[in-house]
C-alpha positions in Angstrom: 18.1 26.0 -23.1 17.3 25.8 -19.3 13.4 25.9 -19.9 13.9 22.7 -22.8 16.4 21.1 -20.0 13.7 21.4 -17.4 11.1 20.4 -18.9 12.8 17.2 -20.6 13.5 16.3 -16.9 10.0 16.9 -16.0 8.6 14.6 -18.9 11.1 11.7 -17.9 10.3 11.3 -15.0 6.4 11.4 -15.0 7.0 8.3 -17.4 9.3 6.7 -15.0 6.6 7.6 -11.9 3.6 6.1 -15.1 5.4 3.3 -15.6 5.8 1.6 -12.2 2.5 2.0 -11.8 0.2 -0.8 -10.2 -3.6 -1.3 -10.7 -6.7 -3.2 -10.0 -5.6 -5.4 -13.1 -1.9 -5.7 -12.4 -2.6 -6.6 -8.9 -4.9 -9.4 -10.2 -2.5 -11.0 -12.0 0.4 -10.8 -9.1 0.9 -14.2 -7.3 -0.7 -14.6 -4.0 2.6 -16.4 -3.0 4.5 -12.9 -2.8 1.7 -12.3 -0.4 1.4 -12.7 3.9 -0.5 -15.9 4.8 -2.5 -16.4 8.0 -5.1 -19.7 8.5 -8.1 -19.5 10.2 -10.8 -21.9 11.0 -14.0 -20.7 9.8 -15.8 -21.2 6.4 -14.8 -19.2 3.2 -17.8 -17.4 3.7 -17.5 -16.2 7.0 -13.9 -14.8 6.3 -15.2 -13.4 3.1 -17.9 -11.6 5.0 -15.0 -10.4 7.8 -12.7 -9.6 5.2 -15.3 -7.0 3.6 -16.7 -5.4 6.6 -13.0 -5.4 7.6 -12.0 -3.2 4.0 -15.0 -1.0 5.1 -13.6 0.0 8.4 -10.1 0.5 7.3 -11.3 2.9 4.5 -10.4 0.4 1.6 -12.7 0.4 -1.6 -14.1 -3.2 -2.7 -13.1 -3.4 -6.5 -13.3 -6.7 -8.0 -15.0 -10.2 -6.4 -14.1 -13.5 -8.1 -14.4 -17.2 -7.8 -12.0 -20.1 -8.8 -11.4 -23.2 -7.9 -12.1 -22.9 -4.0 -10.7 -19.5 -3.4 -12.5 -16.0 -3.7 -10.7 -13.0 -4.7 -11.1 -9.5 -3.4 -9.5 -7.1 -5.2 -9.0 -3.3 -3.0 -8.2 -0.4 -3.5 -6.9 3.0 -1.0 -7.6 6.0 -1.9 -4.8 8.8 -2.8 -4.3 10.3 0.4 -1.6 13.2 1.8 1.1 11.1 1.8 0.7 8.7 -1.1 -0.7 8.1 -4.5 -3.4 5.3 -3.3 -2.4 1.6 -2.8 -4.2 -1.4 -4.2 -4.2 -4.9 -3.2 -6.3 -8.1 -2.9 -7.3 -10.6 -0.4 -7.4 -14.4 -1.1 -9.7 -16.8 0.8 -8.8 -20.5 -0.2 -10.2 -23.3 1.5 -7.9 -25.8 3.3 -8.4 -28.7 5.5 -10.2 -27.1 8.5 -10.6 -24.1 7.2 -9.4 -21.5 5.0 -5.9 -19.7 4.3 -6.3 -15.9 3.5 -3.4 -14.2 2.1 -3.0 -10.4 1.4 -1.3 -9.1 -1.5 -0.8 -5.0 -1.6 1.0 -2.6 -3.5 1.8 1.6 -3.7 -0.1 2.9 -7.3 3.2 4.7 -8.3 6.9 3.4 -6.8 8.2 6.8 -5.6 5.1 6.4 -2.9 7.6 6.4 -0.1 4.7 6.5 2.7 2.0 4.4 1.2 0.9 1.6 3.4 3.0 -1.3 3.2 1.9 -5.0 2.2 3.2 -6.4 6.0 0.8 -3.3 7.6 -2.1 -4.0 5.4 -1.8 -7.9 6.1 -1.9 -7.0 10.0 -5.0 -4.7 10.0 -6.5 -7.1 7.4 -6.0 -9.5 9.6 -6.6 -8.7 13.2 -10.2 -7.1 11.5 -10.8 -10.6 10.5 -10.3 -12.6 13.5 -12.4 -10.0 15.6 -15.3 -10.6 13.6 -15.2 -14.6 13.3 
């Protein structure tokens, strides 16, 4: 009875870890307005550049590159690590009137992650490894 008890538990919650799970497809589809903004001047293809050179130095794995209607999409990913399951995330570079806005948009694979890196931190690094390189 304790063994069935057990592993009913066990089988619950994997699905409930499974099924807040985020992905290099559910973070496409997330607004970039839940995101952190910054503006900089400099072409989209500049920051673009930055923004990939920048996922390469904080360990990040390019995923995905698309273009729409002014703005090019990066979608990352983190690997699993120690301490978490792997985040994912995206960068968006949209033109604006003297230059571009770039907003960062991240999220922990599984919701139990209690360490994984948080969208405000990788905003900051994405960030601050932009504006060093333009």
């Amino acid at each position: 009875m304790i063994k069935k008890t057990l592993v009913a538990v066990a089988v619950s919650a994997s699905f409930l870890t499974l099924s807040g799970c985020a992905s290099e497809s559910t973070i496409s589809e997330v607004s970039q307005e839940t995101g952190e903004t910054q503006a900089f001047s400099a072409s989209r293809t500049d920051v673009v550049a930055a923004s990939v050179a920048t996922f390469a130095e904080l360990g990040l794995n390019l995923k995905d590159t698309t273009e729409a209607n002014g703005a090019t999409t990066l979608v990352f990913s983190k690997p699993v690590s120690a301490f978490s399951w792997g985040e994912v995330g995206k960068v968006v570079v949209q033109d604006q009137s003297g230059g571009v806005a770039v907003t960062v948009v991240a999220s922990p694979r599984t919701v139990t992650s209690i360490f994984a890196t948080t969208q405000a931190t990788f905003a900051q690094q994405i960030f601050a490894g932009i504006s060093a390189k333009l």
